[in-house]
C-alpha positions as CSV (number, residue, x, y, z in Angstrom):
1,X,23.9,90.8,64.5
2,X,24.6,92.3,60.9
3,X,25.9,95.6,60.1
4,X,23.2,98.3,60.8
5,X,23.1,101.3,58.3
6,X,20.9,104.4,58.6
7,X,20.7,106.1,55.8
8,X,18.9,109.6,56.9
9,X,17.4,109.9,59.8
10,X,14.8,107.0,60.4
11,X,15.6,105.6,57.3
12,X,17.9,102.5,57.2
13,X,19.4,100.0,54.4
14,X,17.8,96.7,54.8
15,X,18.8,94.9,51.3
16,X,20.8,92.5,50.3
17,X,24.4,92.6,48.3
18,X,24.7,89.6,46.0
19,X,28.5,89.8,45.2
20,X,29.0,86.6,43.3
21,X,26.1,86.7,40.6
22,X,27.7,87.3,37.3
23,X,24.6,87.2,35.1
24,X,21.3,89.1,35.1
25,X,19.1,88.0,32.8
26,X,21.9,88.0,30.2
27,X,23.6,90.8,31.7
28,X,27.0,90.3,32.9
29,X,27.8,91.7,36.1
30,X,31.4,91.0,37.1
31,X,30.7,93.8,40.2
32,X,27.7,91.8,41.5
33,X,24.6,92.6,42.4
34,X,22.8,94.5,44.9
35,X,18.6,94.3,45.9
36,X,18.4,97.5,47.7
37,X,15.3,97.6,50.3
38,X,14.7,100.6,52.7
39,X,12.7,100.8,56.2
40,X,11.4,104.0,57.2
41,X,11.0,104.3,61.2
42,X,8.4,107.5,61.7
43,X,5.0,107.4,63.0
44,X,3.8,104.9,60.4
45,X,6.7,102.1,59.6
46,X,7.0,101.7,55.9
47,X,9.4,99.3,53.8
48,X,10.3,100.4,50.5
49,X,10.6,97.3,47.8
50,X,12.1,94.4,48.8
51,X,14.9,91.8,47.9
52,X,15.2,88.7,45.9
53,X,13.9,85.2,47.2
54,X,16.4,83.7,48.1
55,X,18.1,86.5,50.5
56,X,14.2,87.1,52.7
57,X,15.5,85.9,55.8
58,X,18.3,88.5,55.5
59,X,16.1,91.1,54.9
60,X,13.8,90.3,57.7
61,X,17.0,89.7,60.7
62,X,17.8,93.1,59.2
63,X,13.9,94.7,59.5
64,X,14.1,92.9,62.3
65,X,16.8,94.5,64.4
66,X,15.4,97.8,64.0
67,X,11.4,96.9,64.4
68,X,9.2,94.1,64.2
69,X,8.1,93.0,61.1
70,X,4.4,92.9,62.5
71,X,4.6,96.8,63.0
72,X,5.5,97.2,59.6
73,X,2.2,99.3,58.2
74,X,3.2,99.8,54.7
75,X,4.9,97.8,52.4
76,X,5.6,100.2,48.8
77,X,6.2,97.9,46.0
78,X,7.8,100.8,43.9
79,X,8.0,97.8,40.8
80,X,6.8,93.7,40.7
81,X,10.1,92.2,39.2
82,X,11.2,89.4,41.5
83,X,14.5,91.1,42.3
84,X,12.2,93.6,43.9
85,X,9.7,92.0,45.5
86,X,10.8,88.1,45.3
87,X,10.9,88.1,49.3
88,X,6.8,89.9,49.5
89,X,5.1,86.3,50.1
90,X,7.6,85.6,53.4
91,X,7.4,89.7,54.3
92,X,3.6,89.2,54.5
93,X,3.7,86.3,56.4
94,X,5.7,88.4,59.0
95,X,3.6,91.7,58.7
96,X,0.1,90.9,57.4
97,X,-1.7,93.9,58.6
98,X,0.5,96.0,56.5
99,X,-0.8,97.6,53.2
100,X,0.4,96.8,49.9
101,X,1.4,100.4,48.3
102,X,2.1,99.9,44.5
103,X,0.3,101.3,41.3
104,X,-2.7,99.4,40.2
105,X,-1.2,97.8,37.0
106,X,1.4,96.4,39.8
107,X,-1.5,95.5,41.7
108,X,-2.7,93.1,38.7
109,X,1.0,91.7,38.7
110,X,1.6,90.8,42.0
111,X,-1.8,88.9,41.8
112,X,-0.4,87.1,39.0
113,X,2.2,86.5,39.5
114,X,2.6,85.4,43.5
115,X,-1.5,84.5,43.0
116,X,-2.2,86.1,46.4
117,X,-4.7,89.3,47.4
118,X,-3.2,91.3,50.0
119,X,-4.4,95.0,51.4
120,X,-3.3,96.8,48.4
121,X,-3.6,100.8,48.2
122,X,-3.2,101.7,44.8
123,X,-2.1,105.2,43.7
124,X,-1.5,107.4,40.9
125,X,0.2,110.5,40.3
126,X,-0.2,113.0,42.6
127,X,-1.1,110.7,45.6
128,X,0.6,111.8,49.1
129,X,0.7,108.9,52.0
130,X,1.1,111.2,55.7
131,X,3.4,108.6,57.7
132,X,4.4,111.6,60.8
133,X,7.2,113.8,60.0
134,X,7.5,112.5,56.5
135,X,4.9,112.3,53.3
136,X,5.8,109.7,50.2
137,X,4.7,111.3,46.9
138,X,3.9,108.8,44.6
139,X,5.6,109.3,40.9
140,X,4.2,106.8,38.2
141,X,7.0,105.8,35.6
142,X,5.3,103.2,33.6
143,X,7.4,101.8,31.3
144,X,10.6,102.3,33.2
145,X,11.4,99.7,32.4
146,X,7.9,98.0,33.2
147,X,4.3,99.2,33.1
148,X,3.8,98.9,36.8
149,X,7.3,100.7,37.3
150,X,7.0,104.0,39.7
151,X,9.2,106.2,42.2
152,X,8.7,107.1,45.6
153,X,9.5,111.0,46.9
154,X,9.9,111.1,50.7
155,X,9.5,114.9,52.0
156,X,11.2,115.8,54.4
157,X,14.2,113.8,54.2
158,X,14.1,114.7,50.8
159,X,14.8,111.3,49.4
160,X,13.7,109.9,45.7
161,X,13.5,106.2,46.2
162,X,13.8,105.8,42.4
163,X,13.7,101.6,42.0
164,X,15.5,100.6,38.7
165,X,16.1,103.9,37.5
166,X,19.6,106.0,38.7
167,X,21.1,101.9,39.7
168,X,23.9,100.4,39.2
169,X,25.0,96.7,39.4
170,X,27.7,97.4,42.1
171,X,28.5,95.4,45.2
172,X,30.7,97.4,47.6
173,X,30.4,97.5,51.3
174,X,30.1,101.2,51.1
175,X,26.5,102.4,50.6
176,X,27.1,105.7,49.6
177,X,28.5,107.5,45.7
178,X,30.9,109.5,47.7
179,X,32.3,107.1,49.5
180,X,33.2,104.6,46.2
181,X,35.0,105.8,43.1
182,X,33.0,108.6,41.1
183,X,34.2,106.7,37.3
184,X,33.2,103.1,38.7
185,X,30.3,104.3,39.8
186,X,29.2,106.1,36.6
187,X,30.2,103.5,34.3
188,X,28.2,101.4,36.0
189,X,25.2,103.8,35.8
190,X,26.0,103.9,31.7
191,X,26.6,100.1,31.3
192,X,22.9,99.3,33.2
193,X,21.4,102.1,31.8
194,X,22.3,101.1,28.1
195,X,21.4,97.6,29.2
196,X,17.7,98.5,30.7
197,X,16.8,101.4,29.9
198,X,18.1,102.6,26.6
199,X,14.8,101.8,24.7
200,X,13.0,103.9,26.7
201,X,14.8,107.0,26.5
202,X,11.8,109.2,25.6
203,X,10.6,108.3,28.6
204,X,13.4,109.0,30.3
205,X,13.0,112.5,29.2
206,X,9.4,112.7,30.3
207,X,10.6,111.1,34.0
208,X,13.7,113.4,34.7
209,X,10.7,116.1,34.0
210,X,8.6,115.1,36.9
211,X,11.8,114.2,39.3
212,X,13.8,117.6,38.4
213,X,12.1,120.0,40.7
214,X,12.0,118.1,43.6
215,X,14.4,119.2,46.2
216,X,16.6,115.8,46.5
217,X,19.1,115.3,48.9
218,X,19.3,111.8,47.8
219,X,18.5,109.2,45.1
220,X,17.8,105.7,46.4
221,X,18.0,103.0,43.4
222,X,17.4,99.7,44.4
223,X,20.4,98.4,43.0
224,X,24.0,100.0,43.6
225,X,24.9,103.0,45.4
226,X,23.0,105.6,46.7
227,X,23.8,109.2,45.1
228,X,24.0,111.9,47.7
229,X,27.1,113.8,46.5
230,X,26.9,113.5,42.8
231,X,23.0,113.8,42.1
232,X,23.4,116.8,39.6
233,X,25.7,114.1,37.4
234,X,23.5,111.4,37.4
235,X,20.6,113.6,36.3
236,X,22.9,115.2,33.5
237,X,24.4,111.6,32.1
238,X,20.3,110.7,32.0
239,X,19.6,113.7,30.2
240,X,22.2,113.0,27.6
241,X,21.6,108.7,27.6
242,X,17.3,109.3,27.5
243,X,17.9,112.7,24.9
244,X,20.6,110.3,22.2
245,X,23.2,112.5,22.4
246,X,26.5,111.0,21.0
247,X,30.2,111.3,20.5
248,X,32.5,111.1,17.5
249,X,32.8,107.4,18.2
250,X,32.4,104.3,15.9
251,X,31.8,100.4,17.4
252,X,32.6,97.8,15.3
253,X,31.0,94.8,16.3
254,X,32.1,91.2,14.1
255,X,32.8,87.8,14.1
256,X,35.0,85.8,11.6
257,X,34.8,82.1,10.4
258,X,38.7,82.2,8.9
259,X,39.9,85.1,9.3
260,X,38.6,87.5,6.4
261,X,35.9,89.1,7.8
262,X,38.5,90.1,10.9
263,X,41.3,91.8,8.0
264,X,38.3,93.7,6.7
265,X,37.2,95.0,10.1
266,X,40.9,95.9,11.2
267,X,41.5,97.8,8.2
268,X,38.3,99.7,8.3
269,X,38.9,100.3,11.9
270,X,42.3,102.4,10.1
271,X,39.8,104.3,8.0
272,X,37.8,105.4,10.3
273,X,40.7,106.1,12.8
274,X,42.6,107.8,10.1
275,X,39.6,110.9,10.6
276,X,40.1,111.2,13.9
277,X,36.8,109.9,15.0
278,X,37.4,107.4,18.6
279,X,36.6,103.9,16.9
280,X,36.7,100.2,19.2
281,X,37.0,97.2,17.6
282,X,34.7,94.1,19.6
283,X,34.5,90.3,18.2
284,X,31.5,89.2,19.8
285,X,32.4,85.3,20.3
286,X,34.9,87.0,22.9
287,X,32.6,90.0,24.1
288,X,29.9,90.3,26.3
289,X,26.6,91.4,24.8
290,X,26.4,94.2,27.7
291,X,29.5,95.4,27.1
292,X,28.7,95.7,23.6
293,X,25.4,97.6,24.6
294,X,27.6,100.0,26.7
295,X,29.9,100.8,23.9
296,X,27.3,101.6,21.7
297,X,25.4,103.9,24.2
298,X,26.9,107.5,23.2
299,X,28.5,106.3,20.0
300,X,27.2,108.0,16.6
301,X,28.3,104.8,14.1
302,X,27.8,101.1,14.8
303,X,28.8,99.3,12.0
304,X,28.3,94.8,12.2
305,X,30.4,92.6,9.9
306,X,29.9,88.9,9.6
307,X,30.7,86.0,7.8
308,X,28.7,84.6,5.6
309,X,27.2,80.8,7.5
310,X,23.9,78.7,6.7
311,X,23.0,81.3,4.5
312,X,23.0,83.9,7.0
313,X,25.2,85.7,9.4
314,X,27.2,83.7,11.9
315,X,24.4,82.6,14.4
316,X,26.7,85.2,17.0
317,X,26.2,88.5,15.1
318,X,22.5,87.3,14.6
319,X,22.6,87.0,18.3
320,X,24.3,90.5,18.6
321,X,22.0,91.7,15.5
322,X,18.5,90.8,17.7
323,X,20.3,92.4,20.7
324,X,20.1,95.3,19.4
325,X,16.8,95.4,18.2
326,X,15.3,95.1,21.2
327,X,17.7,98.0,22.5
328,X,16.5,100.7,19.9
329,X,19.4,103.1,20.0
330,X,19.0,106.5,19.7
331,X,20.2,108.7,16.5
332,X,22.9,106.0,15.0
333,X,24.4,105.9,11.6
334,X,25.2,102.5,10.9
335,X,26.5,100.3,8.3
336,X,27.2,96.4,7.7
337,X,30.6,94.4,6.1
338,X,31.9,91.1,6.0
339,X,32.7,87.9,3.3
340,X,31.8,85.1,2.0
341,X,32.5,82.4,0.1
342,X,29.7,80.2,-2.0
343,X,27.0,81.7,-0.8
344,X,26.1,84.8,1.2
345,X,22.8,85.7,2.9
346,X,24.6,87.7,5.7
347,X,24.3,91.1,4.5
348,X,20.8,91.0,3.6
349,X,20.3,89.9,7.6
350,X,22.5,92.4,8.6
351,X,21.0,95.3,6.9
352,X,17.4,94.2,8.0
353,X,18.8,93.8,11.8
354,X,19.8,97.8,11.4
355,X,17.0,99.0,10.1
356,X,14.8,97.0,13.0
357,X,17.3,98.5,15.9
358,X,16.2,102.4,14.0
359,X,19.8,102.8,12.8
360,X,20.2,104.5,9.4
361,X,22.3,103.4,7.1
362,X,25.0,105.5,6.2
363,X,26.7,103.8,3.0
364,X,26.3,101.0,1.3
365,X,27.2,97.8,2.8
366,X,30.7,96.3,1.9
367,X,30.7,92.6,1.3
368,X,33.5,90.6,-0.6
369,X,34.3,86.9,-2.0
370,X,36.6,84.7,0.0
371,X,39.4,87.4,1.1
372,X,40.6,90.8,0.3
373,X,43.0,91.3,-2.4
374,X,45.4,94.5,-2.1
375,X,42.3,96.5,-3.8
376,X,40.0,95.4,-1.7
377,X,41.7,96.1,1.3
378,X,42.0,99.8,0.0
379,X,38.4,99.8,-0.5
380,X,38.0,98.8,3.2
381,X,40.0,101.3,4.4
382,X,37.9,103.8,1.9
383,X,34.7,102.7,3.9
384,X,36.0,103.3,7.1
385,X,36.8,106.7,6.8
386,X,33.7,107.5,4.5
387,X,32.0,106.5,7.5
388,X,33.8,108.3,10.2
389,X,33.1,111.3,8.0
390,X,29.2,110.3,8.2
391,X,29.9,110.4,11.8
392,X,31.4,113.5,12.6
393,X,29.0,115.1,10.1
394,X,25.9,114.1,12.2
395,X,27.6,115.0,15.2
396,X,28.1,118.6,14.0
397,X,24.3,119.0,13.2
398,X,23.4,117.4,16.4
């Protein structure tokens, strides 16, 4: 027998919590991991997404203490990523009368990708499946954070079943926002959002759009906690993540062969302190890449310093550098530091890594020979406070 939770009525948690994975996908999640999968008991039986592979027979003893499988009639595959619908090849073994619900470019993917043809009903925007004293609304989000990605409204209860966006990587026994910590569960919501979502923030605009008017008594992620208590701040913190808004805040992100690299960051880190702008300091060969994506989230200034190596950056901040690239952060000021020795190549790399992510470049970039002299160090601190200045400038007009 495990632990039965009914989330509304007729509508039960049947997912799995995962509370020893510490990486997703590069992602470091010292919280865990949760595959959130919903049944809905009415007068048709639906299951919304499912869980991972490895955790199907969980999910069906769960499905299974509430109904049998076989009476399952629909099956909405709200997104194709296998931590969503790993366990759909064993869950149609178990229910193959039931339809496949998902939009047709998810319809395409779970062909491909499991290289089965079930009884798919595809739907678009606009589409309303009757299931008794409930209808599911379907709401396409394509590119949240996949093409096939899309949300499921159920009126009546009133619940968005909103797949990747709204989660969290949080394991906690607790299914509900008010019944955890309100800050844990919102940094959580930053850190994955920053992590997932954060190049797609114009569409996150365009989503909270189509999701705003509907009368929610809950949103239902399929990772993390349920919000029920504390749906007007999630909505607002996507607003401000998917619209760029930052703060007066500066991340430093650097590595260091021998030290010089670190003195120039630490005294620049003083400049930009010294005009009262928040500034963190993070060496990324003792950082995780995903917290360094969090930091950066509602910060106005990122500015990388490396080392010169191989003619390039150290093969970390290159690592950090392509990072964020593929995160496109939103309305940044940015800048690049560092020495070298011989031969430099790093802030050439550097500079082109910013301009790739969409971060303009603020100043100059400051690079020096072998170690800072008394002068130099001076002109360090000089750069650190020109920039916090750049910072709180944009912040002003923004």
């Amino acid at each position: 027998m495990l632990n039965q939770i009914e989330i509304a009525r007729g509508v039960y948690y049947v997912g799995a919590v995962d509370w020893n994975l510490r990486d997703f996908h590069g992602y470091n999640t010292p919280r865990g991991v949760t595959y959130n999968s919903y049944l809905i008991v009415d007068e048709k039986i639906c299951l919304i997404d499912n869980v991972k592979a490895p955790y199907s027979e969980e999910l069906l003893e769960r499905v299974s203490q509430i109904v049998d499988p076989a009476k399952i009639d629909y099956v909405i595959t709200n997104h194709v990523e296998p931590d969503h619908s790993g366990s759909l090849p064993k869950l149609m073994e178990r229910a193959p009368q039931a339809k496949v619900v998902l939009t047709n470019q998810g319809r395409d993917e779970v062909i491909k990708y499991y290289g089965k043809e079930y009884d798919f009903m595809t739907v678009k925007q606009g589409d309303v499946l009757d299931i008794g004293r409930n209808k599911l609304h379907f709401v396409p989000l394509p590119m949240l954070h996949w093409p096939d990605s899309m949300a499921t409204f159920m009126e009546g209860e009133n619940i968005l079943f909103s797949n990747d966006a709204f989660g969290q990587h949080f394991c906690t026994s607790k299914r509900f926002d008010d019944e955890n910590e309100l800050p844990v569960a919102l940094y959580e919501a930053a850190k994955y959002y920053a992590n997932i979502l954060m190049p797609f923030g114009k569409l996150v605009v365009r989503a909270l759009d189509k999701v705003s008017s509907l009368p929610l008594s809950m949103i239902a992620p399929s990772h993390g906690l349920i919000w029920r208590s504390h749906i007007k701040d999630i909505l607002a913190a996507y607003k401000r993540w998917g619209s760029g808004e930052n703060r007066e805040r500066v991340v430093i992100v650097y590595d260091t062969m021998w030290g010089s690299t670190e003195q120039m960051a630490r005294r620049i880190l003083d400049g930009v302190a010294s005009t009262g702008v928040e500034v963190r300091l993070m060496r990324i060969s003792t950082t995780e890449l995903s917290d360094v994506a969090l930091a950066v989230l509602e910060a106005g200034g990122i500015l990388l310093g490396s080392s010169a190596h191989n003619s390039g950056p150290l093969a970390t901040m290159a690592a950090a550098s392509s990072y964020l690239q593929g995160l496109k952060p939103q309305n940044k000021l940015g800048g690049a530091f560092g020495a070298f020795g011989w031969n430099g190549g790093a802030q050439e790399r550097l500079e082109a890594g910013l301009a790739a992510s969409g971060i303009t470049a603020a100043l100059p970039s400051l690079f020096l020979k072998w170690t800072a002299d008394k002068a130099e160090l001076q002109q360090c601190f000089e750069f650190g406070q020109q920039f916090g200045e750049k910072v709180k400038e944009a912040n002003r007009k923004d």
